[in-house]
Legacy VTK file of the C-alpha trace (Angstrom):
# vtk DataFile Version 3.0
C-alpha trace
ASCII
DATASET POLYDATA
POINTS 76 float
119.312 90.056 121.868
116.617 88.796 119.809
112.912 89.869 121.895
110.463 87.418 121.680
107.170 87.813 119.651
104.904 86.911 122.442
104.503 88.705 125.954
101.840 88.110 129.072
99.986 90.774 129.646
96.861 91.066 132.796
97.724 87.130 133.083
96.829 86.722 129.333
99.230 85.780 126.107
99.741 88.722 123.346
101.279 88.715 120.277
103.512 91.547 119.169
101.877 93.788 116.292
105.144 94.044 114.539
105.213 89.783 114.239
101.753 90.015 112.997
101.860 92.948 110.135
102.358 92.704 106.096
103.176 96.478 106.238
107.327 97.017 104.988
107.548 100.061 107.616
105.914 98.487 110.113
106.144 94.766 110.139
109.425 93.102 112.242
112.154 91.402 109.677
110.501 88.135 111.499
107.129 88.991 110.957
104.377 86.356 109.493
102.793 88.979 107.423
99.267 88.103 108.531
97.744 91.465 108.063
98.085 94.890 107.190
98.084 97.911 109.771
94.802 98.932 108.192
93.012 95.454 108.937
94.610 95.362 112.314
93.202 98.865 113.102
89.635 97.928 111.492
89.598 93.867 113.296
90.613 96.127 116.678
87.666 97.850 117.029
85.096 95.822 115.787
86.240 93.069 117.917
86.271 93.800 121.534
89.389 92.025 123.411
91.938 91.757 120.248
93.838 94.618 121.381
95.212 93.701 124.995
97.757 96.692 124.860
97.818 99.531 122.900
101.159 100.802 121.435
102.061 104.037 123.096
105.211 104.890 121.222
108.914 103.482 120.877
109.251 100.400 122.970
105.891 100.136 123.749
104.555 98.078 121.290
100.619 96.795 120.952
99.773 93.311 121.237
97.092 91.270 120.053
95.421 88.780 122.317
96.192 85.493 121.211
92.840 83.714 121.903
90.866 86.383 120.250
93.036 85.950 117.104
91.130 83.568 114.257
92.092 79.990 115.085
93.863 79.479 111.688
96.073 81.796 112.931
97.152 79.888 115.668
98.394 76.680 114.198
100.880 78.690 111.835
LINES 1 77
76 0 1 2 3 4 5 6 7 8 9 10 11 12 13 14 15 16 17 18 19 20 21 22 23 24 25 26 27 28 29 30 31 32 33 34 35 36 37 38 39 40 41 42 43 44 45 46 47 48 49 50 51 52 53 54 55 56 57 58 59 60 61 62 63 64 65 66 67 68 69 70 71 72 73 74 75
């Protein structure tokens, strides 16, 4: 069963780190390869509202708010 790459979360759309990430041991076999863990990390917490979730271990994946993510982004 193939999991989808985007999820609602507090009535907003997020985007699956995994389907984001450039990292080999991180990034889903599906992923864009947008950025690295390190830039996700760095973009989180100098922008407030691009984490909605955090990732709290197997299953429990972060996701990245979609309208907080750059617009160029978006159209891909």
């Amino acid at each position: 069963m193939q999991i989808s790459p985007y999820e609602i979360y507090n009535n907003q759309i997020g985007v699956r780190l995994s389907y984001l990430l450039s990292d080999s041991d991180k990034r889903h076999p599906y992923s864009m390869g947008l950025m690295s863990y390190h830039a996700f990390k760095h973009r989180a917490n100098r922008t407030p509202g691009f984490r909605l979730k955090e990732g709290r271990g197997k299953g429990n994946e972060a996701l990245v708010s979609w309208k907080c993510m750059p617009h160029e982004w978006q159209s891909i």
